[in-house]
VOTI-411306 format. One record per residue (C-alpha): x, y, z; residue in one letter. Coordinates in steps of 0.2 Angstrom, whole numbers, plus 5000, padded with zeros to 4 digits. Layout:
% VOTI-411306
XYZA...
***
This chain:
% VOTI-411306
578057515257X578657505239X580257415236X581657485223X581857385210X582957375194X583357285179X584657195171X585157145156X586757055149X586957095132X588057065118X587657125099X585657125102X585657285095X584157235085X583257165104X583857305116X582657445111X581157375113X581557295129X582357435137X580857535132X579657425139X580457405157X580657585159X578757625156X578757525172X579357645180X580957545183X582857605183X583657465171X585457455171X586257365152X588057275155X588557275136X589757135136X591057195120X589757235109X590357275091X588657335085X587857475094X586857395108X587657515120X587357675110X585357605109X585057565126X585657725132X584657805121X583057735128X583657765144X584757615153X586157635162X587557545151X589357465160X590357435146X591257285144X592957325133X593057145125X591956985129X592056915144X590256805147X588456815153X589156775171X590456895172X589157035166X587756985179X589056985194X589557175187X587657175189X587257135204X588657235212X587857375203X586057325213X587057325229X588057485228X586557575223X585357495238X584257435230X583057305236X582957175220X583557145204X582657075190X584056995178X583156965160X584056915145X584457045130X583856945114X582056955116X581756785122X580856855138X579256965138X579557125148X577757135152X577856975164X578957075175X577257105183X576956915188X578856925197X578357075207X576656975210X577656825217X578756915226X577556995236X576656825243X577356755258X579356775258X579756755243X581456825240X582156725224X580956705208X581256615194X580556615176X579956415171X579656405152X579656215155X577756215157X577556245140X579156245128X578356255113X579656335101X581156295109X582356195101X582556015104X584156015109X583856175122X582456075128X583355905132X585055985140X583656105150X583055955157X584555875161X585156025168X583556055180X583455865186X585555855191X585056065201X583555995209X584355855215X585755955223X584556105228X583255975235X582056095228X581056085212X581656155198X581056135183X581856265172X583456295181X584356375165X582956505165X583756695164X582456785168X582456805188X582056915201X583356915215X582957025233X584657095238X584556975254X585156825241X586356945234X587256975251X587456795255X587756725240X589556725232X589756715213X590956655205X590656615188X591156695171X590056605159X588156525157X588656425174X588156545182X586356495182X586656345191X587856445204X586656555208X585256435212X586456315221X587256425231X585556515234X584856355243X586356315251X586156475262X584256435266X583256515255X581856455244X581756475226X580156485220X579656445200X578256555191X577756475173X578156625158X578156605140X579456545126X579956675113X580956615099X580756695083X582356635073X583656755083X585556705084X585756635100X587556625109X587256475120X588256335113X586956175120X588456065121X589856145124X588956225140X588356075146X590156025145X590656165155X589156125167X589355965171X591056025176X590456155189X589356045197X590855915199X591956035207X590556145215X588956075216X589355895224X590355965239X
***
C-alpha cells in the first residue's frame, strides 16, 4: 500500500534556495507544504509558484515554531509521514529517495539524515558543537546518534501523535529526538551529503548551543 507523504520546509529569506528545492520534491510526486517564517524577500511568492503550500508566518518566530505549524499541518491532513528538510539548500532533494528506502525496512518510523560520516565542507565550528551536541542526545536517548542536529528527517505520523513539541527555536532538534525515544520508538540514522556553498546561514553555533544546553538541563535530564 503506498503511504501519503509530504514535505516540509522551514524557511526564512531563502528566496535564492526555495525554487529549486520546491521544484524538485514535487517532481516526486510529493505534496510539499513551505512554512515561510516572516520572510521580507519573496520566498513565499516563489514557493507557491512552484507549487508548495505556503503558512505564512507574519513576523519571525524560529525553526521550531514553523516545523510544529508543520507537523500540525501533516496531521490535520492525514497523512502518513513528513519529510521535514531545511530551506537553504543544504539538503539534496533527490536523497529523499533513501528516506523512503529506510522507511520501508523493518519499522522504521523515525529517519534521520547523518552528515557526520563525511562532513567535508562543514564549518569547524558546526562540526565541533554537532558533536557535542550528538554525544550529550545519545547519551540521553541511549541511542546512537551521531548527527542529532541533522534537519533533514522523515517522521511517520505515529511519532507525531505521541510526541509533544514544545520548542520555538533550533532546540527543537533535540526535543524531537528525546522525546521520540522516550516514547519507545527507535531512531534510526541514514548517512547523506554536506552541501555548503557559502550561503548565509541563521544558526548562531554558540548562542544555540547556549540555548541547548539549557533545554537538556530543564528537559532532557528529567
Amino acid at each position: 500500500m503506498d503511504l501519503r507523504g509530504c514535505a516540509i520546509i522551514a524557511a526564512y529569506n531563502e528566496e535564492k534556495t526555495i525554487g529549486p528545492i520546491v521544484r524538485k520534491i514535487r517532481s516526486k510526486k510529493l505534496e510539499c507544504v513551505v512554512i515561510d517564517d516572516g520572510s521580507s524577500d519573496s520566498t513565499k511568492q516563489i514557493a507557491e509558484q512552484e507549487g508548495a503550500y505556503v503558512i505564512a508566518h507574519s513576523k519571525n518566530i524560529g525553526k521550531g515554531a514553523s516545523l510544529r505549524d508543520g507537523f500540525k499541518y501533516i496531521l490535520d491532513g492525514n497523512y502518513d509521514y513528513a519529510i521535514a528538510m531545511d530551506g537553504d539548500g543544504q539538503h539534496n532533494a533527490d536523497e529523499i529517495d533513501d528516506f523512503l528506502k529506510a522507511s520501508e525496512e523493518g519499522d522504521n518510523q523515525f529517519i534521520l539524515g547523518n552528515r557526520m560520516w563525511n562532513p567535508m565542507g562543514m564549518p569547524l565550528i558546526r562540526r565541533l558543537t554537532n558533536r557535542f551536541m550528538s554525544f550529550l542526545i545519545s547519551l540521553i536517548t541511549q541511542q546512537r546518534l551521531p548527527d542529532s542536529q541533522c534537519g533533514f528527517r522523515l517522521i511517520k505520523s505515529n511519532v507525531l501523535k505521541n510526541v509533544a513539541l514544545t520548542t520555538n527555536k533550533y532546540e527543537i532538534e533535540s526535543e524531537m529526538l528525546i522525546k521520540a525515544a522516550r516514547a519507545g520508538f527507535k531512531i534510526k540514522s541514514i548517512p547523506i551529503k554536506s552541501i555548503y556553498k557559502g550561503q548565509k546561514s541563521y544558526i548562531r553555533p554558540l548562542a544555540d548551543t547556549f540555548r541547548f544546553i539549557t533545554f537538556i538541563l530543564k528537559t532532557g535530564l528529567r
